[in-house]
N, C-alpha and C positions, 0 to 999 in steps of 0.2 A: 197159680191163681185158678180157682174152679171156673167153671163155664159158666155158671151160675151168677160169679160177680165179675165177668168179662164186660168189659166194656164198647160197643159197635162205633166208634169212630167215624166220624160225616168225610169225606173227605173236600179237603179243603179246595173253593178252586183259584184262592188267590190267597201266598205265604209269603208274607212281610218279612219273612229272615232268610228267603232263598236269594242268598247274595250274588252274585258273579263274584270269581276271584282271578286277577290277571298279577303276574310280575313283571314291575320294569325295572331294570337295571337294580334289581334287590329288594326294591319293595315292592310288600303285598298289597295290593289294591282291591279295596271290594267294594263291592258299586250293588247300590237297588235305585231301579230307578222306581217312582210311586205316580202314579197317573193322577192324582188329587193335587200334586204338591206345586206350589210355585217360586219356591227358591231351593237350592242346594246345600244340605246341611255337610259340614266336614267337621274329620276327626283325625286330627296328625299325631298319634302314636309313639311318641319315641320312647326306644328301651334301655330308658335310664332314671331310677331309682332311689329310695330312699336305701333298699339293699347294697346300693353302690356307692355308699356313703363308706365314707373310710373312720375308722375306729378315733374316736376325738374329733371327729368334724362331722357329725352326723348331723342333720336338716342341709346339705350341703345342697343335694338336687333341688327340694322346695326351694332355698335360696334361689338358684338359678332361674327357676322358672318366673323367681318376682324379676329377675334381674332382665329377662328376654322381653319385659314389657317399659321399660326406663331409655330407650333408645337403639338405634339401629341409621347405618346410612341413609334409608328411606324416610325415616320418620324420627326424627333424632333425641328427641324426647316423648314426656309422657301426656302433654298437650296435643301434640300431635298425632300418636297412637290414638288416641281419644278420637281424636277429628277423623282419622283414620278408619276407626270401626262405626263411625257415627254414618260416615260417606257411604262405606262400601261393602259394610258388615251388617248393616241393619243392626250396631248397636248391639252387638252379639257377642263379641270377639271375651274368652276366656279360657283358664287354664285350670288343671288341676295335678297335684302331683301324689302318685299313691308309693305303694314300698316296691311294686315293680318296674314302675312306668312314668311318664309326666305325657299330659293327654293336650294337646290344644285343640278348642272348638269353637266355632263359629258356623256363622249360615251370610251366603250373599246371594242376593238375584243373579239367573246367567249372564243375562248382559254385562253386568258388573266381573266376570267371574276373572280377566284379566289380570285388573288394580287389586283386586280382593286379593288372589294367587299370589301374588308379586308380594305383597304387602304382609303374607301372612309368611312366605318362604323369608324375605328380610326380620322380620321378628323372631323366628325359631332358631335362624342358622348365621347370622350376622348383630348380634347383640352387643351396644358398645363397652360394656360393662366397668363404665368409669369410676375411678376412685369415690367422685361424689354421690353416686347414685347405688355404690357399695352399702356407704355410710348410712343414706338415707333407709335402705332396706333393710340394713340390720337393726334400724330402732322400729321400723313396722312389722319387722316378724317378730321382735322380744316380744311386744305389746301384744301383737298376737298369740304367744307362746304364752305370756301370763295371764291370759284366759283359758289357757287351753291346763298350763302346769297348776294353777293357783299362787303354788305357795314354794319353801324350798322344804318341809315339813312330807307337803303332798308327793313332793319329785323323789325325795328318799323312799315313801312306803312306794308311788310306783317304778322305781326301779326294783326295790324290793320283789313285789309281785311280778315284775316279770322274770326275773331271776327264778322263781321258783314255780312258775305256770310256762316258763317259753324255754325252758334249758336247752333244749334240743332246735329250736329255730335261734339261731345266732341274731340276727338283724332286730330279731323282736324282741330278744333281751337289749341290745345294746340300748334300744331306744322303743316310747310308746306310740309313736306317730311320726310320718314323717317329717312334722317338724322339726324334730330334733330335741334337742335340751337346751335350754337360756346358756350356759356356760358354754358348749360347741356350737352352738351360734354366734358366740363373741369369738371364737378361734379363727371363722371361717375369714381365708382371704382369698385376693383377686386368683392368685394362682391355683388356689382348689378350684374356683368357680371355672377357672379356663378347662383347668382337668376333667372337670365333669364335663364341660362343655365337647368334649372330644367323641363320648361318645353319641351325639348330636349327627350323626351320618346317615347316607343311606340304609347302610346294613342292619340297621337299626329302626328303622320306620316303617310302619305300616300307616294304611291310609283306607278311613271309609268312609264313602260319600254317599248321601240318602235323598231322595226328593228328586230335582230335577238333573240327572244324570243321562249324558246324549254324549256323541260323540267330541260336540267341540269343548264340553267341560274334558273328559279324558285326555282330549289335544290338548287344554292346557294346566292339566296337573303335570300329563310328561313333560313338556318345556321344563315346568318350575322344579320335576326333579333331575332333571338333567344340569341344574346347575348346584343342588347339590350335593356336598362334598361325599365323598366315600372314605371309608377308613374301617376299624377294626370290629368286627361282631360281635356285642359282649357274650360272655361263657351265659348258656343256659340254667336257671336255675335249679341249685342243690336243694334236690326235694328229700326232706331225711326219710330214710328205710325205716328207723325205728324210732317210736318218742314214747319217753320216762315218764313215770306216773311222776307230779310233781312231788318236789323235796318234803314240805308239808301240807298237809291234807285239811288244816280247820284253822282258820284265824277266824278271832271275835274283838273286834278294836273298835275304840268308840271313836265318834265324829273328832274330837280334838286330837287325837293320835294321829292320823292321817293327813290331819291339816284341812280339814273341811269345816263349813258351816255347819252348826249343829241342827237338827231337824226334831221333830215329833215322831220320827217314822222309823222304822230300824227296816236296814234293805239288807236282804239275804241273797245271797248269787250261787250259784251253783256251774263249775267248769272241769270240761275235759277234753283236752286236746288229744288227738286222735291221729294216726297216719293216714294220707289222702286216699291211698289204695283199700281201706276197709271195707267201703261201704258206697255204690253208686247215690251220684245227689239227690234223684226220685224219691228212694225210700225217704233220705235225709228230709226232704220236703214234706213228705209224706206223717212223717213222726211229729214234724215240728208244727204244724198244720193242727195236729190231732189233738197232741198235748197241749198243743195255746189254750184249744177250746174246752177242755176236758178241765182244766187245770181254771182256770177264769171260771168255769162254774160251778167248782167246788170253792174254790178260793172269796170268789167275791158275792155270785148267788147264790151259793149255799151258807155262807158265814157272815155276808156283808160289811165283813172288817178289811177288805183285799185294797190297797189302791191302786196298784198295779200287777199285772204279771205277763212276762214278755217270753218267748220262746226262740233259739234262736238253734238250726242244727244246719248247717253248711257248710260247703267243699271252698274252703281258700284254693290260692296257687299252690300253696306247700303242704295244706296239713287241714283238717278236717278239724272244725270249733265248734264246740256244742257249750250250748249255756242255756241255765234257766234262774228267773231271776223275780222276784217278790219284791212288795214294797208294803206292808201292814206295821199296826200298831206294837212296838217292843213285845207287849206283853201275850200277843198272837204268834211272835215269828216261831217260835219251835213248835206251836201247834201244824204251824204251817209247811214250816219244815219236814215234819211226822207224815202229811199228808202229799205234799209233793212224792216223798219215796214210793209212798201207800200208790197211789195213782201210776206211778210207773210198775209197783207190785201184779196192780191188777191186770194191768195193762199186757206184761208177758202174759198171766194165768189165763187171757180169753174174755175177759170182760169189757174190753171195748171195740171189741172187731166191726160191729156196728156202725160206731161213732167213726172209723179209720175210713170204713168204706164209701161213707156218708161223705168225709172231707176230701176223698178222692175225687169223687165225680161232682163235688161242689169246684173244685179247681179245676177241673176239665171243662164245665160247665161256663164258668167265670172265661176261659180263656176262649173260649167260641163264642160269647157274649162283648169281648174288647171291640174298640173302636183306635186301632192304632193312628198314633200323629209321626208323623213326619221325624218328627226329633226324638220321640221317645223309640225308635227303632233305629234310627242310628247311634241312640245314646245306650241301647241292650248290645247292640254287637259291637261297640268300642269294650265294654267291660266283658264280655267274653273271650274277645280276643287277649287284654290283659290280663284274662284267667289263666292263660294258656291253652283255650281251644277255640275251633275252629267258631264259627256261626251257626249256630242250631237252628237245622228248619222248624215251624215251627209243629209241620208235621209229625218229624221225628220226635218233638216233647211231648207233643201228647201221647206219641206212643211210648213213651219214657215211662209219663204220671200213670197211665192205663193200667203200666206191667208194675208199678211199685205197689204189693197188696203187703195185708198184714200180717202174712207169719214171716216176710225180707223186715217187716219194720220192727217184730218180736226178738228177731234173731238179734236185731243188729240191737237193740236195748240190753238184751239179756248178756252180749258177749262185751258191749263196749261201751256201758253207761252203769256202771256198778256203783254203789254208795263207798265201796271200801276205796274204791281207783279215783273218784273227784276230790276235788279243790271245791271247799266250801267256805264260806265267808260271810258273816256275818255285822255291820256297819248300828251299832246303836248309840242312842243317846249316854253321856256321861253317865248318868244316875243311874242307869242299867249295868254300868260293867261289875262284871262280877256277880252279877244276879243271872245274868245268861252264860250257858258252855256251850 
């Protein structure tokens, strides 16, 4: 980076993600306290996944998690939980489960922070998980599941597509979400749910607590982990060293092929998975930042035909996803197409260094201009942590964005965003097929 487009950095005198980080008996604990806040935000981390789903019973973790809200000694049903988080949750009390992890979150007043504790350690790690309430949640997550799969039309082409975009990430072929699939979620029984429930332990939890953070909250997180269980650490995640250009490189399948509604719009996507070690996520920011805006005003105010166009280049746990994706009129996409490549053409040759530098210090900008809340900082450093790293100050990012300039963002397009090496895909109306290639 020249001197010329170096950026002087304010120094900041008060960083919302300078955490503290203590361990007790196995779990990491990270703690900000925030001097505006008046209740306690938490985030109970456990490292247990849709990856930990076994081959034929995949959504098993999502299962569980519905399952850890259906009763417990404390609170035996889901009236109760209700009344539960209404009391001493302020109404808060939720879950979410991704492919590495299942997160619990809630916020309670300190006073409150005893029943709240108690109440949230009975829900995670004492779940009574009865036949009945088995039953019950496997008709709410199918129901869910068929909004999410559609059809069984849609669940073939995407298993398909992952077959030939995920070959080298296992867990992401197996399945598109951690929901699973309609058919291993009818598999799933009490005894898988227990199984996953195992790794439910210490060794496995981390914990971060945001807002009003003091001593006697500290004093009774340790209580509540003191009573639970310990048991086996799961293996760290297999991050692959290399990943295959996919098997085919161009499908064009119209809406009834795939099992979708049919639309007026033909949607073009553009993907390439990448290995995580390529490329620091700045640049990655940095490029996808550029091209949103570059690509939006060629696309839509230059042509006015655009209805969408989205940009996405970001570091997973496992593996670096880049995607670019249109949404215009059938008889635009391959113009559009022509012009997406053209715009990243230019873009190595030097023609928009400009525009990169511009969206640089527009984000740097934007990020000394935040007004952080309470929840939205301890809801960044739960998904960092389930990225696998630490808490970024937020010091250290702006010196991240600063040094991400445009010949890291040229390099990393010209060696690992090539037209020959993507997965292109093209979604039109019936009466198109065959008129487009």
């Amino acid at each position: 980076m020249s001197k010329k487009n170096k950026i002087n950095l304010p120094k900041l005198h008060f960083d919302p993600y300078d955490f503290k980080k203590q361990t007790y008996k196995g779990v990491n604990i990270y703690t900000k306290p925030l001097p505006w806040a008046n209740c306690t935000f938490l985030k109970w981390i456990i490292n247990n996944g849709a990856q930990d789903d076994k081959a034929g019973k995949e959504g098993t973790a999502h299962f569980l998690e519905h399952m850890t809200f259906d009763g417990n000694p404390l609170y035996p049903d889901k009236k109760s939980i209700d009344l539960f988080s209404k009391e001493y949750l302020l109404d808060s009390l939720n879950a979410h489960t991704r492919f590495t992890d299942t997160c619990f979150v809630c916020k309670f007043l300190p006073q409150k922070a005893h029943p709240a504790l108690d109440g949230i350690y009975n829900l995670i790690f004492k779940p009574l998980i009865k036949p009945e309430d088995i039953e019950h949640e496997r008709k709410v997550i199918t129901q869910e599941g068929w909004g999410f799969l559609l059809n069984e039309k849609h669940i073939a082409y995407m298993k398909k597509w992952n077959e030939n975009v995920y070959q080298d990430i296992p867990e992401r072929v197996r399945m598109s979400s951690p929901l699973g699939w309609i058919d291993t979620v009818a598999n799933i029984t009490k005894k898988d749910i227990l199984s996953a429930h195992k790794n439910y332990v210490r060794e496995n939890s981390s914990i971060v607590l945001a807002g009003v953070v003091n001593d006697s909250i500290i004093k009774e997180i340790k209580k509540i982990i003191d009573k639970v269980p310990g048991g086996k650490k799961r293996k760290p995640l297999k991050i692959p060293s290399k990943i295959n250009l996919p098997k085919e490189r161009r499908w064009v399948k119209s809406y009834t092929e795939i099992g979708r509604t049919e639309t007026k719009q033909a949607v073009l996507e553009i993907d390439r998975l990448l290995e995580r070690k390529r490329t620091d996520r700045y640049t990655l920011g940095l490029i996808e930042s550029t091209l949103r805006e570059i690509l939006f005003r060629r696309l839509r105010h230059d042509n006015s035909w655009c209805y969408g166009v989205g940009v996405s280049f970001n570091q997973n746990p496992k593996f670096i996803s880049q995607n670019i994706w249109v949404k215009v009129a059938p008889e635009n996409v391959k113009e559009a197409e022509e012009i997406i490549w053209d715009t990243i053409d230019r873009f190595i040759k030097g023609e928009y260094k400009e525009d990169t530098e511009r969206e640089r210090v527009v984000e740097i900008d934007k990020i000394l201009a935040s007004e952080y809340l309470s929840g939205s900082i301890a809801e960044s450093a739960e998904r960092q942590i389930a990225s696998g790293r630490e808490i970024e100050k937020l010091n250290d990012y702006l010196n991240g964005i600063s040094k991400a300039d445009y010949n890291k963002a040229v390099k990393h397009l010209s060696l690992h965003f090539k037209k020959e090496d993507a997965f292109t895909e093209l979604t039109i109306p019936e009466e198109f097929k065959g008129k487009i290639k």
